[in-house]
VEXDRENKOL-350367 format. One line per field, with one value per residue (C-alpha): residue in one letter; x, y, z. Coordinates in steps of 0.001 Angstrom, whole numbers, padded with zeros to 6 digits. Example, Ala and Ser with C-alpha at 12.3 -4.5 7.8 and 13.67 -1.06 7.14 Angstrom:
# residues 2
aa	[A	S]
X	[012300	013670]
Y	[-004500	-001060]
Z	[007800	007140]
# end
This chain:
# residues 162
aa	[X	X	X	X	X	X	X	X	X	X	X	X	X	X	X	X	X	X	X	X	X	X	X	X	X	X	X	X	X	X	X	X	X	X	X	X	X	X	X	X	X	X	X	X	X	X	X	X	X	X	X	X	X	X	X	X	X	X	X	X	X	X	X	X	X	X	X	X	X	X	X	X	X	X	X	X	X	X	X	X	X	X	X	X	X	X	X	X	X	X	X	X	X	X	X	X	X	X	X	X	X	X	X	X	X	X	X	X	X	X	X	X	X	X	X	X	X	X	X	X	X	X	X	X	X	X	X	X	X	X	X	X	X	X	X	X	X	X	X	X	X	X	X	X	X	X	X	X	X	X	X	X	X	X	X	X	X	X	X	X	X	X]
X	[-021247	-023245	-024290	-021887	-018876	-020899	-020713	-017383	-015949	-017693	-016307	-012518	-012860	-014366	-011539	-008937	-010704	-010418	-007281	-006154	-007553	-005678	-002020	-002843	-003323	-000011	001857	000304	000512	004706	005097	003279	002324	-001432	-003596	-006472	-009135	-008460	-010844	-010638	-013249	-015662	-015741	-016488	-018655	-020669	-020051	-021723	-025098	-025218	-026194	-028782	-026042	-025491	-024587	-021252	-020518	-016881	-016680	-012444	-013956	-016183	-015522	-013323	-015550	-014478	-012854	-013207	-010250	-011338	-014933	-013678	-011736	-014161	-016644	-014274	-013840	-017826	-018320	-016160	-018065	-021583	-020589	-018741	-021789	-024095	-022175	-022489	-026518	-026462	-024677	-024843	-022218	-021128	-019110	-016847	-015824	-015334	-015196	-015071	-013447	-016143	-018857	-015782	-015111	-018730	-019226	-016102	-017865	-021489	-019525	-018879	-022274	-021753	-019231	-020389	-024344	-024258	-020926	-019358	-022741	-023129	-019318	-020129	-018571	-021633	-022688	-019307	-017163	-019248	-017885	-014606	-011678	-010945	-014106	-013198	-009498	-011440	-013870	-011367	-009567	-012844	-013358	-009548	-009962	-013329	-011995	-009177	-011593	-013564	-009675	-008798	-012943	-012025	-007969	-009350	-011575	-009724	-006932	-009181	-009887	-007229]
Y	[213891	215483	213671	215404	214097	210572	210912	211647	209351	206704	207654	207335	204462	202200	203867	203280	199672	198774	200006	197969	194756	195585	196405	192955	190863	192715	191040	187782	187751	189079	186450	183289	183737	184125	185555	188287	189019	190607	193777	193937	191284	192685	195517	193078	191539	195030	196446	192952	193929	197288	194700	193149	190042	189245	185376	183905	180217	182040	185606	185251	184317	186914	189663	192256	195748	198777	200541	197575	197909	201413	200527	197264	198916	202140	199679	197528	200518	201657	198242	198353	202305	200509	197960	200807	202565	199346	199213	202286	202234	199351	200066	204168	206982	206655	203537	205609	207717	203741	201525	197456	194940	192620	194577	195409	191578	191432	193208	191532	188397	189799	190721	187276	187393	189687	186957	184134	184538	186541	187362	183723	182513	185176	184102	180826	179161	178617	178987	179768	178519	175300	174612	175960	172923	174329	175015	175098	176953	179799	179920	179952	182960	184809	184374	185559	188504	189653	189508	191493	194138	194110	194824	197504	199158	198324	199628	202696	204013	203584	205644	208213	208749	210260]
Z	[153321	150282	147271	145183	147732	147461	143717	143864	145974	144250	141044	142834	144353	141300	139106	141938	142462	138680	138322	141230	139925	136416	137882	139692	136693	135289	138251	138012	134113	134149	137451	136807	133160	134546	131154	132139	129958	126540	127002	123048	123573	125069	122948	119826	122062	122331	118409	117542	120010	117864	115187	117290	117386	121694	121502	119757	119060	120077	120899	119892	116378	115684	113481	115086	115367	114887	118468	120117	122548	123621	124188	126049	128391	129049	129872	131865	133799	133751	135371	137970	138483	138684	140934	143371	143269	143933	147049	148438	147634	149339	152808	152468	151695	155331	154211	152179	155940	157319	154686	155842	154095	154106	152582	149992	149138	149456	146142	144778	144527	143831	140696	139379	138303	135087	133555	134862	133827	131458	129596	129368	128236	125198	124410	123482	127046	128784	132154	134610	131717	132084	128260	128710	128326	131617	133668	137008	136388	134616	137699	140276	137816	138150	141681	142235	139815	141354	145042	143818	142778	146096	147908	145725	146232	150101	149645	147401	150159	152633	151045	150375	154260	154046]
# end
């Protein structure tokens, strides 16, 4: 496989992978009332660095910036692109021709790093949600979200074996 085909693939798969995890937390949200993140947030969350601003007593509080749903979900999706990628530097673009699921779900949870260390904390919820009224639910939603993710990079690949 080239670099470009590398490129490429990687590009599918964290697009396919993200989009996975979002048609996901549709289903969970329309079945068992199951809220995902509001990507509007995040985009606030990077208007306010523009300003030099990166921590929130509450992120849902701050002033709303300017595109923030657009920039939320482009980098929801650049995110799930850099993590794809991370993978593949890390086991080689021959995955992509045999992709395993463990390696896949590997990544997944490797993920759970961004939000738990360093987006929750700049939100105002500490740590893993440590100062959420809910700590461990909004954990165990992370881990579920993330290993959704690491299927749909290990689902994406595989589909585009073929």
């Amino acid at each position: 496989m080239s670099t470009l085909q590398c490129v490429v693939q990687v590009i599918a798969v964290g697009i396919g992978a993200t989009l996975f995890m979002d048609a996901v937390a549709v289903i969970k949200k329309r079945l068992f009332a199951v809220a995902s993140l509001d990507y509007r947030l995040v985009g606030r969350w990077l208007g306010h660095m523009l300003d030099g601003q990166i921590r929130h007593a509450s992120i849902a509080s701050a002033t709303p910036t300017r595109h923030e749903a657009w920039v939320g979900w482009l980098f929801h999706y650049l995110t799930g692109l850099v993590f794809t990628a991370l993978l593949v530097m890390t086991v080689g673009c021959t995955w992509l021709a045999t992709p395993t699921l463990f390696a896949a779900l590997g990544v997944g949870l490797a993920s759970i790093a961004a939000p738990w260390l360093i987006m929750q904390p700049a939100w105002g919820m500490g740590v893993a949600a440590a100062k959420t009224a809910k700590p461990w639910l909004a954990r165990q939603r992370s881990v579920v979200t993330h290993l959704t993710f690491g299927l749909g990079v290990y689902l994406t690949a595989w589909l585009l074996r073929y």
